[in-house]
N, C-alpha and C positions, 0 to 999 in steps of 0.2 A: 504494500500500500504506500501509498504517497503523501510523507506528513509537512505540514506547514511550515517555513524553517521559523525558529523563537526571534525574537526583536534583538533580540542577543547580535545573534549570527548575519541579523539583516544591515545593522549597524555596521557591525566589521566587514561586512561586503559594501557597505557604500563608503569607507574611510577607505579602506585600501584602492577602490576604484579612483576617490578622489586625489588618492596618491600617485596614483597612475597615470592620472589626468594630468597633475600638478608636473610629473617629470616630462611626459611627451609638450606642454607648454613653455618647459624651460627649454627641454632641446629646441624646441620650433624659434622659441625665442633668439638663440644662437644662433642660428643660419640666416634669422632673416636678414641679415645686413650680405651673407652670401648669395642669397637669393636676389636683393637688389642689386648685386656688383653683377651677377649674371642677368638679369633682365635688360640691364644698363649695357652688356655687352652683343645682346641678340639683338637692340634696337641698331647699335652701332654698325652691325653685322649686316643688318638689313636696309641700312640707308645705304653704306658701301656698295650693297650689290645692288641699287638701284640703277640705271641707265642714265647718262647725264642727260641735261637737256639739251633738246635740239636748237643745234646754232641759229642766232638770229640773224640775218641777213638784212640788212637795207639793200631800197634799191636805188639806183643809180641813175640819173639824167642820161637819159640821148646824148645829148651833145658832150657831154665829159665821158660818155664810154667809148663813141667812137674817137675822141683824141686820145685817149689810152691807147686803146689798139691801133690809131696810126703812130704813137710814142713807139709802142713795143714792134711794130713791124720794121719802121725804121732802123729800131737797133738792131734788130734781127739780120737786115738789107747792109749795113755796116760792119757786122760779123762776119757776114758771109763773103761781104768785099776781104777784108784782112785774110781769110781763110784761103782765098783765092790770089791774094798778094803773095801769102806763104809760099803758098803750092810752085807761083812762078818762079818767085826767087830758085825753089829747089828743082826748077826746073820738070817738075811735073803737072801733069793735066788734073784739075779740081772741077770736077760737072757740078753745078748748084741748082737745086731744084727751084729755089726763090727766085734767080737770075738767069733770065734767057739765056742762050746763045753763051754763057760762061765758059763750057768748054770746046768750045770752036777758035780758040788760039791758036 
């Protein structure tokens, strides 16, 4: 049969539970300051792997992008002359695709 436990017995299972209680609080207590170094590190972890943003681009005038591009072809058309000054000097033929008729010397 199954007897009632005495107020005795019910006592001593609620102080030792509360002892129980009391230790698993104190450990929880002690980590927590581990647990925010680690929360604090999976947020850092996680911004890191985020993607940067995508660059932002202005845009640019007509008239100042094509003088860009006649800037740089120019230099490019002046490169390509020295390259072809070289070549003669060494007495070799230099064909330029920027400049006609380059290697018909």
């Amino acid at each position: 049969m199954h007897r009632p436990k005495s107020s005795l017995s019910l006592r001593d299972s609620l102080a030792n539970e509360s002892k129980k209680n009391n230790g698993c609080e104190r450990l929880y207590a002690l980590s927590t300051a581990k647990q925010m170094e680690g929360k604090v590190r999976r947020e850092e972890i996680m911004r890191s792997n985020l993607p940067p943003p995508a660059p932002f681009f202005k845009t640019m005038p007509l008239s100042q992008a094509t003088d860009m591009y006649d800037r740089s072809m120019i230099h490019l058309i002046h490169k390509e002359m020295k390259l072809m000054d070289a070549a003669h000097e060494r007495e070799e033929t230099y064909k330029s695709i920027l400049i006609p008729d380059s290697g018909n010397e």
